[in-house]
NUGU-289571 format. One record per atom (N, C-alpha, C): atom name; residue in one letter; residue number from 1; x, y, z. Coordinates in Angstrom, 2 decimals. Example, Ala and Ser with C-alpha at 12.3 -4.5 7.8 and 13.67 -1.06 7.14 Angstrom:
<nodes>
a N; r A; k 1; xx 13.19; yy -5.69; zz 7.80
a CA; r A; k 1; xx 12.30; yy -4.50; zz 7.80
a C; r A; k 1; xx 13.20; yy -3.30; zz 7.80
a N; r S; k 2; xx 12.85; yy -2.25; zz 7.08
a CA; r S; k 2; xx 13.67; yy -1.06; zz 7.14
a C; r S; k 2; xx 12.90; yy 0.03; zz 7.87
</nodes>
This chain:
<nodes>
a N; r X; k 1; xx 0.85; yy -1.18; zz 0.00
a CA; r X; k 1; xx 0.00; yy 0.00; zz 0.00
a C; r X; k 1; xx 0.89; yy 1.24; zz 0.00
a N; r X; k 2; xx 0.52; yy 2.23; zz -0.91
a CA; r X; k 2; xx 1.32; yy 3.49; zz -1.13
a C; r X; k 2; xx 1.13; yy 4.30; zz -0.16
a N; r X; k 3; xx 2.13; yy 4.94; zz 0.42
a CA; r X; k 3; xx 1.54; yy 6.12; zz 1.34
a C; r X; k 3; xx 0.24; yy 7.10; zz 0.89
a N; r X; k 4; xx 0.01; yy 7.47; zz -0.02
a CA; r X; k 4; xx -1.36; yy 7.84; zz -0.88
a C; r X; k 4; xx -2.50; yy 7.15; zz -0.80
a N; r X; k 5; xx -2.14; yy 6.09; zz -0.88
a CA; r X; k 5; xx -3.75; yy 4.83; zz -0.78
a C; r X; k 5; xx -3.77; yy 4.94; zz 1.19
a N; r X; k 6; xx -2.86; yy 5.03; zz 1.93
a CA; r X; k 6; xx -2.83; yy 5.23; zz 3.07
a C; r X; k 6; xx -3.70; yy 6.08; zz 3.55
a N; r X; k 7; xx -3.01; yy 7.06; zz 2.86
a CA; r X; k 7; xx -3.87; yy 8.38; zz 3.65
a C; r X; k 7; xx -5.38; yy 8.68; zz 2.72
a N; r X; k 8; xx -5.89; yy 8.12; zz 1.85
a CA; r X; k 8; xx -7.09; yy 7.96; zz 1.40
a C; r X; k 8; xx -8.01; yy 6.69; zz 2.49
a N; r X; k 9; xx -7.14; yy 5.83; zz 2.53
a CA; r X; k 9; xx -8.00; yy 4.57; zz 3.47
a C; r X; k 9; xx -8.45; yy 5.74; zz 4.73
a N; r X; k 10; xx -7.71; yy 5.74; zz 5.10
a CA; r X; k 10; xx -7.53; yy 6.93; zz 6.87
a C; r X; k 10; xx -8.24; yy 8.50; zz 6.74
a N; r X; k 11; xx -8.34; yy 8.88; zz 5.53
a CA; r X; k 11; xx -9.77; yy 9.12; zz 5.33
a C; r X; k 11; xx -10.98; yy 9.45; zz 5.00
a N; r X; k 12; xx -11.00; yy 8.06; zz 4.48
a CA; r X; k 12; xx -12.43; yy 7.51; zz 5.11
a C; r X; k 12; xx -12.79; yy 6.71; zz 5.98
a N; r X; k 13; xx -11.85; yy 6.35; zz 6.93
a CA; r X; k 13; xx -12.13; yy 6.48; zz 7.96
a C; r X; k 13; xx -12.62; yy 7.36; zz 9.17
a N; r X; k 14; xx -11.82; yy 8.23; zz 8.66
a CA; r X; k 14; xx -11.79; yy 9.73; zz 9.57
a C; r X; k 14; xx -13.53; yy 10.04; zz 9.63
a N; r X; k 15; xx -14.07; yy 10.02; zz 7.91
a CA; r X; k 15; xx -15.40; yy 10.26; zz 7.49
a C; r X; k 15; xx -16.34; yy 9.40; zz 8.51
a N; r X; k 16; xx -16.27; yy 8.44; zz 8.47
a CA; r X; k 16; xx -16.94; yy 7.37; zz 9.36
a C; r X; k 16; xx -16.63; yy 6.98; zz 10.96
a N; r X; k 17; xx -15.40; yy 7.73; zz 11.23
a CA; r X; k 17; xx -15.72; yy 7.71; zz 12.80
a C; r X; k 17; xx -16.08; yy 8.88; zz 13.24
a N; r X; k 18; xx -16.24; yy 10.06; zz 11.99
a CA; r X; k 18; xx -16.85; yy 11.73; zz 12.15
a C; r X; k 18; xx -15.76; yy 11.79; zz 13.18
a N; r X; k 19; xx -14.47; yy 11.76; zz 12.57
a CA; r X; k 19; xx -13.34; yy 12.51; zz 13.24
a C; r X; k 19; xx -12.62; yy 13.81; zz 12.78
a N; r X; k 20; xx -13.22; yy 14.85; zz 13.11
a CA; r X; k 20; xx -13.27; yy 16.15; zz 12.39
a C; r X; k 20; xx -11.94; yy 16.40; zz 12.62
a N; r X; k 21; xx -11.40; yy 16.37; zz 13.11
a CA; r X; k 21; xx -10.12; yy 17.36; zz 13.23
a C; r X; k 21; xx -9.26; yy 16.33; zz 12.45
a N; r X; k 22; xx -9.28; yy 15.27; zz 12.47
a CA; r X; k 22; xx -8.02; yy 14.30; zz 11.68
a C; r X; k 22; xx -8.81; yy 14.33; zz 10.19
a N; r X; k 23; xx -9.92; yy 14.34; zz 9.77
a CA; r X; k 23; xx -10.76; yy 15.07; zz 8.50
a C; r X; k 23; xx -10.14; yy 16.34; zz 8.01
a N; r X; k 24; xx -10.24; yy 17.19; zz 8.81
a CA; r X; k 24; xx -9.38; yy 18.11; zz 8.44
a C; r X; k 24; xx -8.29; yy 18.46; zz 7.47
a N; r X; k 25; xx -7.78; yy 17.87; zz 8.27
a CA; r X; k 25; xx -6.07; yy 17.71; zz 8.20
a C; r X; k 25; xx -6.11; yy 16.63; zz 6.92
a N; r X; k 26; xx -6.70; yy 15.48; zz 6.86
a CA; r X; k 26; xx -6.80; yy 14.95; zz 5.67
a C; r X; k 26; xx -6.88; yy 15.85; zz 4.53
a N; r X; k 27; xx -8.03; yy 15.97; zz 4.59
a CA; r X; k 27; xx -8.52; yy 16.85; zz 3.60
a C; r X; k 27; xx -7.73; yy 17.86; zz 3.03
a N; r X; k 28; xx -6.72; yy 18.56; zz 3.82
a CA; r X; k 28; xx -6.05; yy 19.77; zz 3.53
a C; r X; k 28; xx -4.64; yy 19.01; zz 2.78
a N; r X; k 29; xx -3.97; yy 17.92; zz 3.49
a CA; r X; k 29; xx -3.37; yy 17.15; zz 3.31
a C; r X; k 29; xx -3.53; yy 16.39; zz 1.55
a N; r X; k 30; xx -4.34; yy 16.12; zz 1.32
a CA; r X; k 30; xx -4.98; yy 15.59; zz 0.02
a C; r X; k 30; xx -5.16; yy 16.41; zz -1.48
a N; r X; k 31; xx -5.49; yy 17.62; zz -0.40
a CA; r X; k 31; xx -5.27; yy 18.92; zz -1.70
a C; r X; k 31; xx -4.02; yy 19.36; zz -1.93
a N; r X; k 32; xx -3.15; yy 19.47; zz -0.89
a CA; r X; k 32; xx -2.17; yy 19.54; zz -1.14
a C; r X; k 32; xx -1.03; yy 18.80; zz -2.44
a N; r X; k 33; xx -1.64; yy 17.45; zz -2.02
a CA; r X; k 33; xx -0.95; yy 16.09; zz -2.82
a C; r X; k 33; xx -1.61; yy 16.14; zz -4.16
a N; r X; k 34; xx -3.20; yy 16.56; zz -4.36
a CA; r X; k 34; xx -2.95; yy 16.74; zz -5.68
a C; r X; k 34; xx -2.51; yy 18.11; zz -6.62
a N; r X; k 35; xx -2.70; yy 19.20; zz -5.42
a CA; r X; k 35; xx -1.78; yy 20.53; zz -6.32
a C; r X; k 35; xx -0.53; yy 20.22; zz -6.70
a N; r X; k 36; xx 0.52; yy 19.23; zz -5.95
a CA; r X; k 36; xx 2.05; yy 18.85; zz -5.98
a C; r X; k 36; xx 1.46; yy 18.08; zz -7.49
a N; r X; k 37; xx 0.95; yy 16.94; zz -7.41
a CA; r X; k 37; xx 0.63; yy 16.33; zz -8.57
a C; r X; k 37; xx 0.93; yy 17.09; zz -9.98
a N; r X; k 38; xx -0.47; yy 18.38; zz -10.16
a CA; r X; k 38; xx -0.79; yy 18.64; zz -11.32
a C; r X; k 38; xx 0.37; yy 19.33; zz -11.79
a N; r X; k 39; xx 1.31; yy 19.86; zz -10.56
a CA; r X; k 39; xx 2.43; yy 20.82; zz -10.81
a C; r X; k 39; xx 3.01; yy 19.98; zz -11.21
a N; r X; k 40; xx 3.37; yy 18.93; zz -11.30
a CA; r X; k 40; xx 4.26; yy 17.63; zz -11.48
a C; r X; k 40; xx 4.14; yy 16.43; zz -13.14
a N; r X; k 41; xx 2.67; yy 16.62; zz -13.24
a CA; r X; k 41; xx 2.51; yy 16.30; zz -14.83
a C; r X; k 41; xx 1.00; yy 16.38; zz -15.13
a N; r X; k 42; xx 0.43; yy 17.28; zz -14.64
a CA; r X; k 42; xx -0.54; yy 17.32; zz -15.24
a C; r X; k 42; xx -1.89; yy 17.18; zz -14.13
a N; r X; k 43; xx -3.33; yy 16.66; zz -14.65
a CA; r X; k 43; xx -4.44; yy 16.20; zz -13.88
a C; r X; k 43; xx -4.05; yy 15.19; zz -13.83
a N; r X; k 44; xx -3.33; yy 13.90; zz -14.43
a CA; r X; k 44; xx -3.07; yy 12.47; zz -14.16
a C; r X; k 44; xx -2.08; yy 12.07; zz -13.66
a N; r X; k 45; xx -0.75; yy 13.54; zz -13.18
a CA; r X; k 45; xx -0.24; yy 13.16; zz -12.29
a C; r X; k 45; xx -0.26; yy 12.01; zz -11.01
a N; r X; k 46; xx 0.60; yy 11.54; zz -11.06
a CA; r X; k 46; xx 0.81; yy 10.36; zz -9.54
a C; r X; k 46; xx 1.81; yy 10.89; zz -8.96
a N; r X; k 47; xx 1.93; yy 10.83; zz -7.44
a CA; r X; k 47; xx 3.33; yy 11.17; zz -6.86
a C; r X; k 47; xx 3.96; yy 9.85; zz -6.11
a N; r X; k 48; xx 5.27; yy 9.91; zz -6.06
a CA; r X; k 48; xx 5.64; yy 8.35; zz -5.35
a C; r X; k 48; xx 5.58; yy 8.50; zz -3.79
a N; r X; k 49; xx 6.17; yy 7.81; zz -3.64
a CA; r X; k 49; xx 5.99; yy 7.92; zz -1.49
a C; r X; k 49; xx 7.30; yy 8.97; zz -1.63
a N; r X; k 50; xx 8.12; yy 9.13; zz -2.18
a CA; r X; k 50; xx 9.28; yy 10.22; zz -1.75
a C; r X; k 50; xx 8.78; yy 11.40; zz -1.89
a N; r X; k 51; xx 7.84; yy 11.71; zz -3.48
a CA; r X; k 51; xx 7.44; yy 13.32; zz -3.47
a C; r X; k 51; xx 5.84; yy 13.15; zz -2.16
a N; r X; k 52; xx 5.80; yy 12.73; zz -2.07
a CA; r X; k 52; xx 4.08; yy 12.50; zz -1.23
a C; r X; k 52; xx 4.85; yy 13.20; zz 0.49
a N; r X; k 53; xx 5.92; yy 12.26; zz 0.78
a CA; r X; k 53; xx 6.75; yy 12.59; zz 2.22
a C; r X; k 53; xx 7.38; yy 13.79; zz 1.65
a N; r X; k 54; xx 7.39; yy 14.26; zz 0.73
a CA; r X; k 54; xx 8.19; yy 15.84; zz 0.72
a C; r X; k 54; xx 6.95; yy 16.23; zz 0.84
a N; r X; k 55; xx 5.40; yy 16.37; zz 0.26
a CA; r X; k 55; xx 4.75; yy 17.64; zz 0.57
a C; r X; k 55; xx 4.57; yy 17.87; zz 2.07
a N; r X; k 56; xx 4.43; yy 16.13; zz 2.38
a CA; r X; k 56; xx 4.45; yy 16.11; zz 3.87
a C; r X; k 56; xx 4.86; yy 16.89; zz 5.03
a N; r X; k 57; xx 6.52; yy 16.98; zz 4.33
a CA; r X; k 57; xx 7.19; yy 17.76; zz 4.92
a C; r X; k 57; xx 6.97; yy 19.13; zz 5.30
a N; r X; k 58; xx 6.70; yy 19.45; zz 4.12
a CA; r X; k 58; xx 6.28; yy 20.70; zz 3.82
a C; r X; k 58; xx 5.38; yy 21.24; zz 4.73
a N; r X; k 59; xx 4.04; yy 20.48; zz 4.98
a CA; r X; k 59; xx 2.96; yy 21.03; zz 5.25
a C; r X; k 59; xx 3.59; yy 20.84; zz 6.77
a N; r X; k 60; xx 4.11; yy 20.10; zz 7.40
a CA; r X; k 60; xx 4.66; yy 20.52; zz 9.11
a C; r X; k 60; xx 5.07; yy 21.37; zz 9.10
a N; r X; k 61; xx 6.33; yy 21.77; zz 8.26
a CA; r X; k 61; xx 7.28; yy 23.23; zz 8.33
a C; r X; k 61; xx 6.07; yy 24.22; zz 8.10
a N; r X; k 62; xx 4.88; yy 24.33; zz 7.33
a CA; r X; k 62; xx 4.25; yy 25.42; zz 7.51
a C; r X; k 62; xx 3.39; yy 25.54; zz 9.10
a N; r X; k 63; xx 2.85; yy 24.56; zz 9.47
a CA; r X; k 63; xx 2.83; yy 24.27; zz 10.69
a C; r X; k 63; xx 3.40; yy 24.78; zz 11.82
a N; r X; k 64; xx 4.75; yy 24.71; zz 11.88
a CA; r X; k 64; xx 5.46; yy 24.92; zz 12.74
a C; r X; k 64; xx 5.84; yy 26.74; zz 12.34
a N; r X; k 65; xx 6.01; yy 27.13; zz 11.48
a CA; r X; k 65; xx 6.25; yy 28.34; zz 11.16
a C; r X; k 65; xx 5.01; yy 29.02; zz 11.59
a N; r X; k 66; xx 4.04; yy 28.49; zz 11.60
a CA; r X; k 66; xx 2.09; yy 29.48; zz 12.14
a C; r X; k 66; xx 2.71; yy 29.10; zz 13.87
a N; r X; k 67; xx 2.84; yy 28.31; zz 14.34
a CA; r X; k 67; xx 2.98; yy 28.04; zz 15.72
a C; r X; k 67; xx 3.72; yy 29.05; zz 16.18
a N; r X; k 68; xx 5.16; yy 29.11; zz 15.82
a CA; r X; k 68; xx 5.70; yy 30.08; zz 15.83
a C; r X; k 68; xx 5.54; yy 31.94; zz 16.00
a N; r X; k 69; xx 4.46; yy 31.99; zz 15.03
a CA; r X; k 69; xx 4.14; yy 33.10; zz 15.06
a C; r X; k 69; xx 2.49; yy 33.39; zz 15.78
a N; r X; k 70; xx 1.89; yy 32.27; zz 16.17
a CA; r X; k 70; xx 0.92; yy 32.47; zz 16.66
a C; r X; k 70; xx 1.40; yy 32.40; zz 18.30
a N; r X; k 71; xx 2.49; yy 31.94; zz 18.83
a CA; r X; k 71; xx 3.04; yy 32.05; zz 20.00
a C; r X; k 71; xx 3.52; yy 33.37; zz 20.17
a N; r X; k 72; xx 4.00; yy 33.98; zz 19.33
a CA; r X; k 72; xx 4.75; yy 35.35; zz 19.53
a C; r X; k 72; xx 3.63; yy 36.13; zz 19.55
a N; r X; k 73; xx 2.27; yy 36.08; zz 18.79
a CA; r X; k 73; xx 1.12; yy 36.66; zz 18.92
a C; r X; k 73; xx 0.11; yy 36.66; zz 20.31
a N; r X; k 74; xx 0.61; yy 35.86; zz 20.86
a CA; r X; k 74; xx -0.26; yy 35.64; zz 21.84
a C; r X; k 74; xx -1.54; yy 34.28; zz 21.71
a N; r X; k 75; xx -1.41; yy 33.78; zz 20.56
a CA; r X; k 75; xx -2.59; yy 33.13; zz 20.59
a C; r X; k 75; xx -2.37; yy 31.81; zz 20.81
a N; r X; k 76; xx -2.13; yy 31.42; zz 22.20
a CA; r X; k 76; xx -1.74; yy 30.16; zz 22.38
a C; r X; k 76; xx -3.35; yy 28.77; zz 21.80
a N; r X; k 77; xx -4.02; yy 28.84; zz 21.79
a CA; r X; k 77; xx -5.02; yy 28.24; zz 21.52
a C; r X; k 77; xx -5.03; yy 27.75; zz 19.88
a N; r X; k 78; xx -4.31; yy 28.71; zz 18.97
a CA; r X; k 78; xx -4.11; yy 28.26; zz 17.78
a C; r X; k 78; xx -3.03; yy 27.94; zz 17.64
a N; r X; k 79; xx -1.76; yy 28.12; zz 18.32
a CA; r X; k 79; xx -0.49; yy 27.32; zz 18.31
a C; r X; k 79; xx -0.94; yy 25.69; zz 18.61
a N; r X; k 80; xx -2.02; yy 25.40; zz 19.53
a CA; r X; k 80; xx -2.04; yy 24.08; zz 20.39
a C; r X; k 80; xx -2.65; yy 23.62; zz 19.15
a N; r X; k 81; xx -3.64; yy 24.14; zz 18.30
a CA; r X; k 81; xx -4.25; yy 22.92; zz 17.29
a C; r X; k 81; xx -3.42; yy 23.27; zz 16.06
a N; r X; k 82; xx -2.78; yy 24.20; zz 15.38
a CA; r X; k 82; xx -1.28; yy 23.22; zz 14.30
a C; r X; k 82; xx -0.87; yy 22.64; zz 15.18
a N; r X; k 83; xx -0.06; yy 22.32; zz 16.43
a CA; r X; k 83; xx 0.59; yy 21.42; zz 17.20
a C; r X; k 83; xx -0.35; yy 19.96; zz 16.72
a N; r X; k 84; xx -1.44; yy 19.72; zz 17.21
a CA; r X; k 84; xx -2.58; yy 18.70; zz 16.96
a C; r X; k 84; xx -2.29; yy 18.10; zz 15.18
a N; r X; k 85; xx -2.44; yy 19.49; zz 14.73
a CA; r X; k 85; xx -2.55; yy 18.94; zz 13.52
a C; r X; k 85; xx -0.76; yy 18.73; zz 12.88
a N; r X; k 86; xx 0.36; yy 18.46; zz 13.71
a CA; r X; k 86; xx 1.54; yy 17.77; zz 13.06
a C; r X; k 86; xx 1.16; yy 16.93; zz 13.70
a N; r X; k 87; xx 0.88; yy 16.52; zz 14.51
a CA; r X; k 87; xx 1.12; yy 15.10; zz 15.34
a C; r X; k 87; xx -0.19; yy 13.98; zz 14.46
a N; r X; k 88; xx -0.43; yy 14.86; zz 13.58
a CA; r X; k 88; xx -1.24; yy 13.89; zz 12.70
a C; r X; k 88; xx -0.50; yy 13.80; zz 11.87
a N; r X; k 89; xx 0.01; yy 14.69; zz 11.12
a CA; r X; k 89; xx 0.90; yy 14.72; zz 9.99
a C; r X; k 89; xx 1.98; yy 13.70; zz 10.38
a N; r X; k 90; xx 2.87; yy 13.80; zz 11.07
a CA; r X; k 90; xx 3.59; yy 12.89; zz 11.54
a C; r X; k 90; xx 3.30; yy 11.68; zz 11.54
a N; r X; k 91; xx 2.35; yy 10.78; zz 11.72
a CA; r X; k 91; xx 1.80; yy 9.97; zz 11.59
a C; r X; k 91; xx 2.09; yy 9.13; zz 10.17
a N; r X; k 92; xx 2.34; yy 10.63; zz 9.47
a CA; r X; k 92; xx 2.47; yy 9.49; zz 7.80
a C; r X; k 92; xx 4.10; yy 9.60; zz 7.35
a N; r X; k 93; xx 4.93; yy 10.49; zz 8.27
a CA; r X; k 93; xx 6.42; yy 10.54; zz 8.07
a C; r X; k 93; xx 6.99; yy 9.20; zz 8.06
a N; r X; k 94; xx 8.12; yy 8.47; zz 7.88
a CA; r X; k 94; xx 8.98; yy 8.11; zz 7.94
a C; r X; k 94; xx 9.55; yy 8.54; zz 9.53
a N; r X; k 95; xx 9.71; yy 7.20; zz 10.89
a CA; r X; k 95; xx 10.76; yy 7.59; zz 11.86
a C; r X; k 95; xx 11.74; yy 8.29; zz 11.70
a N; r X; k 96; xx 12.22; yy 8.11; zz 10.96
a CA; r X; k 96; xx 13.95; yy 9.16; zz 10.99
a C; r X; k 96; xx 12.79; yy 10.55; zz 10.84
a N; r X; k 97; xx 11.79; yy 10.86; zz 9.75
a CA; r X; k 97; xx 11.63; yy 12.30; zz 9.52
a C; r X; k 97; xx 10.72; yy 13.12; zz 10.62
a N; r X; k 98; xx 10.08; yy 12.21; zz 11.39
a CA; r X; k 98; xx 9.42; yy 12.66; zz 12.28
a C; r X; k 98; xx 9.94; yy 13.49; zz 13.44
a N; r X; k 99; xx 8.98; yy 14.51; zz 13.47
a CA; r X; k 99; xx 9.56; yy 15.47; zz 14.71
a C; r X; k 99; xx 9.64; yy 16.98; zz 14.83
</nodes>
């Protein structure tokens, strides 16, 4: 199973245990993977598990960069859910990339 078919199984799951916040993050997660796609060859783009763990990447470092600045803002309440939402993301890293 591809990391892609992964995070499609997980959700619909998410859909069916009405797990909104890991829905979310799917969801945002998914658009992501197919904007990388179309940038990549088109609407029939595919990405492999290496470009799929780079958008991955990506989308924590933006993560962590809002945390960042939502801490310096004062708004600890939206630092705590990007926090929530890497520790989902993470979930589909690679051990070594996690963290």
């Amino acid at each position: 199973m591809t990391l892609t078919q992964r995070i499609d199984a997980d959700l619909k799951d998410a859909m069916h245990a009405r797990d909104a916040a890991k829905l979310g993050v799917l969801r945002m997660l998914k658009s992501a993977l197919r904007y990388a796609a179309i940038e990549k060859g088109g609407a029939e783009g595919e990405l492999d598990d290496a470009e799929t763990t780079q958008v991955l990447r990506k989308q924590v470092k933006q993560r962590q960069d809002s945390i960042e600045s939502f801490e310096r803002g004062g708004r600890a309440e939206l630092a705590e859910k990007e926090k929530s939402e890497i520790s989902i993301l993470n979930g589909y890293l690679p051990a070594a990339l996690s963290g």
